[in-house]
PyMOL CGO cylinders between C-alpha atoms (Angstrom):
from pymol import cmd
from pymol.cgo import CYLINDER

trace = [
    CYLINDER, 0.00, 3.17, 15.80, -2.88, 2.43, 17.78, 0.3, 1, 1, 1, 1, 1, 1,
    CYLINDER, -2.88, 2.43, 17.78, -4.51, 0.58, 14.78, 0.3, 1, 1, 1, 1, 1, 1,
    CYLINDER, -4.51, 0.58, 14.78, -1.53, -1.16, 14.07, 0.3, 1, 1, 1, 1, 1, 1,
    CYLINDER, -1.53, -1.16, 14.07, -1.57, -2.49, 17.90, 0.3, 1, 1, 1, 1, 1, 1,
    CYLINDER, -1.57, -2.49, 17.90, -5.06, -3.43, 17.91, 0.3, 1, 1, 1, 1, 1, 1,
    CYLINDER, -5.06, -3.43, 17.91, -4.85, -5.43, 14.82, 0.3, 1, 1, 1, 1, 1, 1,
    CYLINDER, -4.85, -5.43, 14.82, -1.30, -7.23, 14.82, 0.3, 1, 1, 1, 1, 1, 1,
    CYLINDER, -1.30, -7.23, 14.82, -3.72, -10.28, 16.97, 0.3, 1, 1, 1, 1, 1, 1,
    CYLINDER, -3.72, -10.28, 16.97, -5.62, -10.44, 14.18, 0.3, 1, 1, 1, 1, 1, 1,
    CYLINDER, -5.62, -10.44, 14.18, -3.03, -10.81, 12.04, 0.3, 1, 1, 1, 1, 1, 1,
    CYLINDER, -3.03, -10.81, 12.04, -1.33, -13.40, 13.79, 0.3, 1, 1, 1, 1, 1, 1,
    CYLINDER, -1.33, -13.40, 13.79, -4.43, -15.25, 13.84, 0.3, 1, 1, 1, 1, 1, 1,
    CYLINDER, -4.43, -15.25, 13.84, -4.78, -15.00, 10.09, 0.3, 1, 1, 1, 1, 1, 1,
    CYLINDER, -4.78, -15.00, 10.09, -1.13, -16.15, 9.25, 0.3, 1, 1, 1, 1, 1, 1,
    CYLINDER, -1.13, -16.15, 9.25, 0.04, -17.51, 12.60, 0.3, 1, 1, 1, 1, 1, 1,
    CYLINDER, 0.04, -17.51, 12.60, 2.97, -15.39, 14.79, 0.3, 1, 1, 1, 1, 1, 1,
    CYLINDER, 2.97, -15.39, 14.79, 5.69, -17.17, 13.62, 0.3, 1, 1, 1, 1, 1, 1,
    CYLINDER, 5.69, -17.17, 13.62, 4.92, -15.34, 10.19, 0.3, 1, 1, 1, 1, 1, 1,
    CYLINDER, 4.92, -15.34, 10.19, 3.91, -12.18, 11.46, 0.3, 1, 1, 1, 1, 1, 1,
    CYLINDER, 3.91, -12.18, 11.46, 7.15, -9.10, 11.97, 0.3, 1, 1, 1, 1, 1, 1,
    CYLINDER, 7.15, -9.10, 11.97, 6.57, -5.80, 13.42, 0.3, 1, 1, 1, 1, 1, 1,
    CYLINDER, 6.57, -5.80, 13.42, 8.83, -3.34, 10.97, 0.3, 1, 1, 1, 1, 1, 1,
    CYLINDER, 8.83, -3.34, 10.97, 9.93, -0.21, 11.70, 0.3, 1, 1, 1, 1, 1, 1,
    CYLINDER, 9.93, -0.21, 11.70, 8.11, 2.79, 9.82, 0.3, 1, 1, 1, 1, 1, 1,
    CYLINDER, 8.11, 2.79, 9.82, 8.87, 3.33, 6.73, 0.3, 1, 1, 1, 1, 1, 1,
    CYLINDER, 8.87, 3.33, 6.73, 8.07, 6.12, 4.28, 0.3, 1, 1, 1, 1, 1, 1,
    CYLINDER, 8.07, 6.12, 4.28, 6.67, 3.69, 1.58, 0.3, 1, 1, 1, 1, 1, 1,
    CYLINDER, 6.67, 3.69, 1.58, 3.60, 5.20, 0.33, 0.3, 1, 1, 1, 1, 1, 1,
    CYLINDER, 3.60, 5.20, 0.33, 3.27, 9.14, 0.16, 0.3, 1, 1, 1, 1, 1, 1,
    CYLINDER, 3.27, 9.14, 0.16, -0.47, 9.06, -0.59, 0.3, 1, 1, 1, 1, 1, 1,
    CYLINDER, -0.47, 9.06, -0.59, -0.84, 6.83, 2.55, 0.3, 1, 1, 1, 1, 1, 1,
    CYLINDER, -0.84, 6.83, 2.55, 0.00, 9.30, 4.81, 0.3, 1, 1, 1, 1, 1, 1,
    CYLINDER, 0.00, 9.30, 4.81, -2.29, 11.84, 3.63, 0.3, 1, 1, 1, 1, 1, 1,
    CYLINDER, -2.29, 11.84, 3.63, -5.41, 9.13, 4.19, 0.3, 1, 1, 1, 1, 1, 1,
    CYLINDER, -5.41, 9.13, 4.19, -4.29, 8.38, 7.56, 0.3, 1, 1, 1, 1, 1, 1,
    CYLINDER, -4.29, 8.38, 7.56, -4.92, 12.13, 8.82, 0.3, 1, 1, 1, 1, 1, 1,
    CYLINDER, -4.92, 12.13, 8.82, -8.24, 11.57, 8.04, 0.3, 1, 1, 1, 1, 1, 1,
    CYLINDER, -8.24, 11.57, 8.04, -9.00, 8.10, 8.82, 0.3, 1, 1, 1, 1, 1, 1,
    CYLINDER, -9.00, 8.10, 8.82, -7.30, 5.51, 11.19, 0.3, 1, 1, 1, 1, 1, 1,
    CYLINDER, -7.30, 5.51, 11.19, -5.46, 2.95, 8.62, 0.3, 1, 1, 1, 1, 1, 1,
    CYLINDER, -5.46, 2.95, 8.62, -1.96, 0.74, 8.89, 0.3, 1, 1, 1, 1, 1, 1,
    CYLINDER, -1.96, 0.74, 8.89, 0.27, -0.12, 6.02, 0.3, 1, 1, 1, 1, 1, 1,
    CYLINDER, 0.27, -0.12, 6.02, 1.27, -4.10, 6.16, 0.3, 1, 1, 1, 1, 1, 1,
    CYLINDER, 1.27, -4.10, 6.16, 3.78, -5.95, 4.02, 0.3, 1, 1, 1, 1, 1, 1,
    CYLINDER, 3.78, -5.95, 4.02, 2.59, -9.28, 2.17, 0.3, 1, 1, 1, 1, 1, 1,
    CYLINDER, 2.59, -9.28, 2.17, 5.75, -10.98, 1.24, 0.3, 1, 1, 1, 1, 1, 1,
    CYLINDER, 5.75, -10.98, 1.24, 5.39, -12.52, -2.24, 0.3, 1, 1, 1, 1, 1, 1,
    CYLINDER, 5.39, -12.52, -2.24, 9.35, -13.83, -2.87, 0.3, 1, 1, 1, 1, 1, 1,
    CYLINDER, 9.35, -13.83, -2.87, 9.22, -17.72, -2.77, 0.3, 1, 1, 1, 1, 1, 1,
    CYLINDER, 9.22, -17.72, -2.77, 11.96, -18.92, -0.62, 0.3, 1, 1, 1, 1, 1, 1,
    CYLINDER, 11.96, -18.92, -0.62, 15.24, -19.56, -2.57, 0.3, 1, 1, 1, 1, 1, 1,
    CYLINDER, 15.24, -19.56, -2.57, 14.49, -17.39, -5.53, 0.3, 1, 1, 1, 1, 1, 1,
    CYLINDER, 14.49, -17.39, -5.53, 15.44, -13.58, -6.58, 0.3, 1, 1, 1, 1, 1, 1,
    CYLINDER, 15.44, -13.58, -6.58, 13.17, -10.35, -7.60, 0.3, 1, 1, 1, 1, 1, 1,
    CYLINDER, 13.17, -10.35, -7.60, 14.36, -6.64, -8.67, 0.3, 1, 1, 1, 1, 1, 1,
    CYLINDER, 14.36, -6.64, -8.67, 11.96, -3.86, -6.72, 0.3, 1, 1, 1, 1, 1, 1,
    CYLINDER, 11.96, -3.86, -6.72, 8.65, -3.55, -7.56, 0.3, 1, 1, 1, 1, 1, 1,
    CYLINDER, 8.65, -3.55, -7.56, 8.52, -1.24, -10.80, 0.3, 1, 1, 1, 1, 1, 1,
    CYLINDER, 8.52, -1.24, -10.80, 11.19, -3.33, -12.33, 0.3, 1, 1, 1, 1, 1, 1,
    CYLINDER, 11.19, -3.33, -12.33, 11.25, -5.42, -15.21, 0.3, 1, 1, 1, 1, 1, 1,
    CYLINDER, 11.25, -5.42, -15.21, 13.26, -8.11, -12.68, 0.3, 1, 1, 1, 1, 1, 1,
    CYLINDER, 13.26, -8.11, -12.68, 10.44, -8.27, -10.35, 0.3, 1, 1, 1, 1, 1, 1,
    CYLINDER, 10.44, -8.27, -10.35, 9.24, -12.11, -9.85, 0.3, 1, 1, 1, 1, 1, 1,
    CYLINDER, 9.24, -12.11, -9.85, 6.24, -12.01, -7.20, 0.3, 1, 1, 1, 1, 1, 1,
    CYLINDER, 6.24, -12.01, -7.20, 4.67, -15.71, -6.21, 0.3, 1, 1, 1, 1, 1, 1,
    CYLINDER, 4.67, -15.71, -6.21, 1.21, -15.58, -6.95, 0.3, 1, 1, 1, 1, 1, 1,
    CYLINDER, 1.21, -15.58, -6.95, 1.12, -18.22, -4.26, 0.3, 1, 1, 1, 1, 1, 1,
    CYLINDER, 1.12, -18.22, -4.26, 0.95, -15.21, -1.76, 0.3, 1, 1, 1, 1, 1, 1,
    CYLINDER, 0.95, -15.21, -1.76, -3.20, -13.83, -3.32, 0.3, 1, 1, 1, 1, 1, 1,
    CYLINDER, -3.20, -13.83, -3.32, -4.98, -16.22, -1.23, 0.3, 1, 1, 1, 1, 1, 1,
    CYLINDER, -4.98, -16.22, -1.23, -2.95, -15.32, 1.44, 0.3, 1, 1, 1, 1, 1, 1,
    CYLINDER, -2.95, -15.32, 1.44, -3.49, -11.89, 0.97, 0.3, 1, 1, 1, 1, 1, 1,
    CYLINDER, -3.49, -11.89, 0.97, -7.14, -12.04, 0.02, 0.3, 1, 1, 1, 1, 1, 1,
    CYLINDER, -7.14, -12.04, 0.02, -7.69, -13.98, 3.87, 0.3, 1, 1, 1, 1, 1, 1,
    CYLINDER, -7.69, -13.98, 3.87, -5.61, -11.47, 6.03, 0.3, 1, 1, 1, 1, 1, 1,
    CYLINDER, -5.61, -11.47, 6.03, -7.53, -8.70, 4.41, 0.3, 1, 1, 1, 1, 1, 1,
    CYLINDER, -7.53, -8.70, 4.41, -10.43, -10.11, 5.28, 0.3, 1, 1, 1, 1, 1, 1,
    CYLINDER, -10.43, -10.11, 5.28, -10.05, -11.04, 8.74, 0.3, 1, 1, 1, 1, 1, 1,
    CYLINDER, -10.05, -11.04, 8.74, -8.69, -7.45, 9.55, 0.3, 1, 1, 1, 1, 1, 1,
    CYLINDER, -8.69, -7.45, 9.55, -12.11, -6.72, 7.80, 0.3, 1, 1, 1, 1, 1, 1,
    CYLINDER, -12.11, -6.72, 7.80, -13.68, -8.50, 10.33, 0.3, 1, 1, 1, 1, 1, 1,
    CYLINDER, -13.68, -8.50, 10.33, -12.02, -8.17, 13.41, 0.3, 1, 1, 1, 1, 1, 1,
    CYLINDER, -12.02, -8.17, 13.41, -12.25, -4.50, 12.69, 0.3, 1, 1, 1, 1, 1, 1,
    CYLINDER, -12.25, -4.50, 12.69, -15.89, -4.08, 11.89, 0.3, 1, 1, 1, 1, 1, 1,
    CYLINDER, -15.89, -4.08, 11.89, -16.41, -6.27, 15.04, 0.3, 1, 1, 1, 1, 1, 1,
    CYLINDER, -16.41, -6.27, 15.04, -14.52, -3.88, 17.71, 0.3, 1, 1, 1, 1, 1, 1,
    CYLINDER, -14.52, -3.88, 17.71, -16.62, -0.94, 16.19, 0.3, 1, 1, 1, 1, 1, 1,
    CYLINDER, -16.62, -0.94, 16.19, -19.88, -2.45, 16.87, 0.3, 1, 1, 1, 1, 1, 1,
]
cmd.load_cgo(trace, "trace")
């Protein structure tokens, strides 16, 4: 949690607050949890569903994803990157 808190300005900064939501935890990744006993780490949620259309989950043959949302992703990750390397040093 204390990752999470230290980089949610960061994110903000990356995709603005309007677009940023703090979510409850979730059980969404079982190998995730076994990383993050041995190394700090967050798990974030890109959304890739362009406004007015439908998907199945991920996994299913119904799932639509907007490729629209890579660049997006590809900057976030990097300014956590970043900010992250930066607070170390």
């Amino acid at each position: 949690m204390k990752l999470t808190e230290q980089m949610v300005p960061t994110l903000a900064r990356a995709l603005g607050s309007e677009n940023v939501e703090k979510m409850q935890p979730a059980t969404v990744a079982k190998d995730f949890a076994y990383f993050a006993n041995e190394i700090a780490g967050f798990y974030y949620r890109l959304g890739t569903l362009r406004p007015g259309t439908n998907s199945g989950n991920h996994r299913t043959p119904t799932f639509q994803a907007d490729d629209s949302a890579i660049p997006v992703g590809i900057r976030l990750m990097a300014y956590l990157v970043w900010d992250h390397l930066a607070e170390r040093n």
